[in-house]
C-alpha positions in Angstrom: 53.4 -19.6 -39.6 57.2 -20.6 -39.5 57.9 -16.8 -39.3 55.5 -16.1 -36.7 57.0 -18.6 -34.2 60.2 -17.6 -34.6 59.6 -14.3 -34.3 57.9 -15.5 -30.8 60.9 -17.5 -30.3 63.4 -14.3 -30.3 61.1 -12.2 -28.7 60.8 -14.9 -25.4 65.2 -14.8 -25.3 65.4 -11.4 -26.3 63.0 -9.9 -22.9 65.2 -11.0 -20.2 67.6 -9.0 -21.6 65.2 -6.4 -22.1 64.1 -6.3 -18.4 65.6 -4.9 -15.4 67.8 -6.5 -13.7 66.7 -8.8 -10.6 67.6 -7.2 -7.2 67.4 -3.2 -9.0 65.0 -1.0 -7.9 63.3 -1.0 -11.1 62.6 -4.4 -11.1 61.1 -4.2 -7.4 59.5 -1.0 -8.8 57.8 -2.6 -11.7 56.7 -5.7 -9.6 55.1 -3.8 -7.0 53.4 -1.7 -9.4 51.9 -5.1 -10.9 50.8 -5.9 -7.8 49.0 -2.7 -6.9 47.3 -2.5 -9.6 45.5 -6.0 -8.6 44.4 -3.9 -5.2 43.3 -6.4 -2.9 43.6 -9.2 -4.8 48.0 -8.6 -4.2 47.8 -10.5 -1.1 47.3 -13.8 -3.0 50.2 -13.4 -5.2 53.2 -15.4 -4.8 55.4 -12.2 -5.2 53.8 -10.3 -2.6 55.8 -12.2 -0.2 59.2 -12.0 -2.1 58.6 -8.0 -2.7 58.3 -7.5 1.1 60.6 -9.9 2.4 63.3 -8.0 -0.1 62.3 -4.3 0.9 62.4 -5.5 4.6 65.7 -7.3 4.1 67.3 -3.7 2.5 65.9 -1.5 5.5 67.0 -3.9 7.7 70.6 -3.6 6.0 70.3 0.2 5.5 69.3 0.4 9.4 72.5 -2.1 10.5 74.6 0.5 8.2 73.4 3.7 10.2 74.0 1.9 13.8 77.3 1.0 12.3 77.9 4.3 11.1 76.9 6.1 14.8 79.1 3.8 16.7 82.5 4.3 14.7 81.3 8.0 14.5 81.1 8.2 10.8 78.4 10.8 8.9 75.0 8.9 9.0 73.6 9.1 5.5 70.0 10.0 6.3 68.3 11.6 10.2 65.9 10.2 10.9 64.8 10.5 15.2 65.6 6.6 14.8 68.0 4.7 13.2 65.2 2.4 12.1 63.8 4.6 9.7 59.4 4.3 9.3 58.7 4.2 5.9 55.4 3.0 4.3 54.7 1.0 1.2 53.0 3.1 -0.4 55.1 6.1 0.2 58.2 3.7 -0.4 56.6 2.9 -4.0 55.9 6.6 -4.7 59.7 7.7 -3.4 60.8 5.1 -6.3 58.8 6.1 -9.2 59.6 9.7 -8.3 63.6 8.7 -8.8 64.3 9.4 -12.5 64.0 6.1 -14.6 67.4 6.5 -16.2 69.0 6.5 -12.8 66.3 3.9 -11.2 67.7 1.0 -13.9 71.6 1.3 -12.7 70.7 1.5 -8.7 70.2 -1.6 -6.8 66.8 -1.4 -4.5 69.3 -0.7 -1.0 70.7 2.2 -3.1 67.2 3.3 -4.1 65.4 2.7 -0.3 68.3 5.2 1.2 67.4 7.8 -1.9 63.9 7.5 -0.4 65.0 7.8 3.2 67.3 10.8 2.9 64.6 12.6 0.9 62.2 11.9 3.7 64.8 12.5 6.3 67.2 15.0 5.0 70.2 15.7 7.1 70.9 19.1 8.2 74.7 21.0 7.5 76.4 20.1 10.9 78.8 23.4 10.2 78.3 26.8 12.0 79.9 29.5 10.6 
C-alpha cells in the first residue's frame, strides 16, 4: 500500500514536467483535441473559453505584426487578400497536428498559428528574372 501511494505521489510531481508547456502549441493542441472529442458537449467546458480567447489573442497579435510589417515596408510573413487572415477552428486544429510533434513542443501557439497561415496563404517570390 505504502509503495502504491508513493508511486502515485511521484507520478502527480513528475506530469507537469512531463506535459507541454503552457502557452506552446502543443499544449493548445492537446486541449483542443480534449475538447473535440466531447463534440457538443465542449461548449460547457471551462476551457473552451480560455482555448478561444488565446487562439483569438495570437491572430489578433499575428494580424497587428502584418499591418506593422506593411507600413514600415518590411516582407509580410504570410498573403493573405487581408491582413486579418480567416482561419477556422477546425482547420486551425488540423494545420497544428499536421506540424511535426517534435517541432510542435518547442514553438509557442503565435509561432505555430503563422506556420498555419503561411501554409494556407503562401507568399509568392516577389523576384523577376
Amino acid at each position: 500500500m505504502r509503495k502504491t501511494i508513493v508511486v502515485v505521489l511521484a507520478l502527480s510531481l513528475c506530469a507537469p514536467v512531463m506535459a507541454a508547456a503552457p502557452g506552446s502549441a502543443q499544449n493548445f493542441l492537446e486541449r483542443a483535441n480534449r475538447l473535440k472529442a466531447k463534440g457538443p458537449l465542449a461548449f460547457f467546458d471551462r476551457d473552451y473559453g480560455r482555448l478561444k480567447a488565446e487562439a483569438t489573442a495570437v491572430g489578433k497579435a499575428i494580424g497587428d505584426d502584418r499591418i506593422a510589417a506593411e507600413r514600415a515596408r518590411r516582407p509580410i510573413l504570410y498573403c493573405s487578400p487581408t491582413a486579418r487572415a480567416r482561419l477556422g477552428s477546425f482547420e486551425f486544429i488540423d494545420g497544428l497536428n499536421a506540424i511535426p510533434p517534435a517541432e510542435r513542443v518547442r514553438m509557442s501557439l503565435k509561432e505555430g498559428m503563422l506556420r498555419v497561415l503561411q501554409t494556407k496563404y503562401p507568399c509568392r517570390s516577389q523576384s523577376k528574372t
